[in-house]
N, C-alpha and C positions, 0 to 999 in steps of 0.2 A: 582596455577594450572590454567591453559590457557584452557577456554571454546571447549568443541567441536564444530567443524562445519560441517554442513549438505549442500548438494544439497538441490534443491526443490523438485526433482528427489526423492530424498531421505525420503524426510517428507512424499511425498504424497502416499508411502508405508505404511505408518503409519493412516490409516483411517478407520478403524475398531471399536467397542463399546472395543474390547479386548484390542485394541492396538490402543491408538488413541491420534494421536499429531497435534499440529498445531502453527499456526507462528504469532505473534502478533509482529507490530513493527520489524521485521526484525531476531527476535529472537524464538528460539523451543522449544515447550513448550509439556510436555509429561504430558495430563489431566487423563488419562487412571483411575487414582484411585480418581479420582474428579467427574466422572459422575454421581452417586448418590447422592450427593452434592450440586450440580448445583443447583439456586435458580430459574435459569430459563427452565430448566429438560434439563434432558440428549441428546434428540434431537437433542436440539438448536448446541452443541459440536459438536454431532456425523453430523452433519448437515457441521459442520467447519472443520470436521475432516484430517488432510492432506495436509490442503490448508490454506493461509494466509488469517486469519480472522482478521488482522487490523480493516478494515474498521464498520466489524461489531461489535467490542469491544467497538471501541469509539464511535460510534451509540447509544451504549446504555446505557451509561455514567454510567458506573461503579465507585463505591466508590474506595474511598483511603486505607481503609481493604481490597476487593476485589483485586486492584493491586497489593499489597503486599503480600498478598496469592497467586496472580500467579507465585511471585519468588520463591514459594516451588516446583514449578514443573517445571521450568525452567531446557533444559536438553544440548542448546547451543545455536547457531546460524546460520545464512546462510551465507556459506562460502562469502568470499569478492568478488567475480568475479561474483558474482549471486543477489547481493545487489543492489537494486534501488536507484542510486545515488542521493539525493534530492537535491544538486547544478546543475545536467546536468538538474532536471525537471524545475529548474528555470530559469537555463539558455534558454531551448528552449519557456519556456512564453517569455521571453524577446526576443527572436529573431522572435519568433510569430507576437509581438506587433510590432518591428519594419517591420520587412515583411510587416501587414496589414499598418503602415506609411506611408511606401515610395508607396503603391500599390494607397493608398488615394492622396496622394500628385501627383504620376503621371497624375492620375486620372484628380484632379482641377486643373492643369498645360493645357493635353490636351482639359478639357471644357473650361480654359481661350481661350485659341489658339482658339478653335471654333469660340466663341463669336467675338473674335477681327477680325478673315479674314473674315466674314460673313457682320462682321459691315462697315467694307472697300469695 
């Protein structure tokens, strides 16, 4: 059976103590009967609620029991047109890097130039 998938549109309906989902990793996660639970209280969820809590997940480095107890409430994921590609974000650091190269390189090209018609 083929995972459902969600808008973000969609998850962040979902942000209630009653009803209440969120996105770890790109995937939706329905904690709704995990908030009492919670070793860090129910807050912290309802606080996540609706909205991709990646960042906060792995912040707070969660055990290897913990992960795996998230895939009981695993309910799908974000559709592929709404997924954060992590090849394009690497791609634009490398095009960054280069950008800020050629900007540097112009750069000590026209301070050479300076230096040389000044010295003449």
């Amino acid at each position: 059976m083929s995972e459902k998938k969600f808008t973000y549109a969609q998850v962040r309906e979902h942000n209630e103590a009653a009803d209440l989902w969120l996105i770890i990793d790109e995937k939706v996660y329905d904690v709704t009967k995990f908030l009492n639970e919670h070793p860090g209280g129910e807050e912290v969820l309802i606080d996540a609620g609706g909205k991709d809590a990646t960042k906060e997940f792995n912040d707070v480095g969660h055990s290897e029991a913990a992960i795996e107890q998230l895939e009981t409430y695993l309910v799908g994921e974000i559709v592929d047109s709404e997924k954060k590609s992590k090849s394009s974000s690497k791609k634009n650091v490398i095009l960054g890097a280069s950008s800020s190269a050629a900007i540097a390189l112009g750069a000590y090209i026209i301070y050479k130039g300076y230096k040389y018609f000044k010295s003449t």
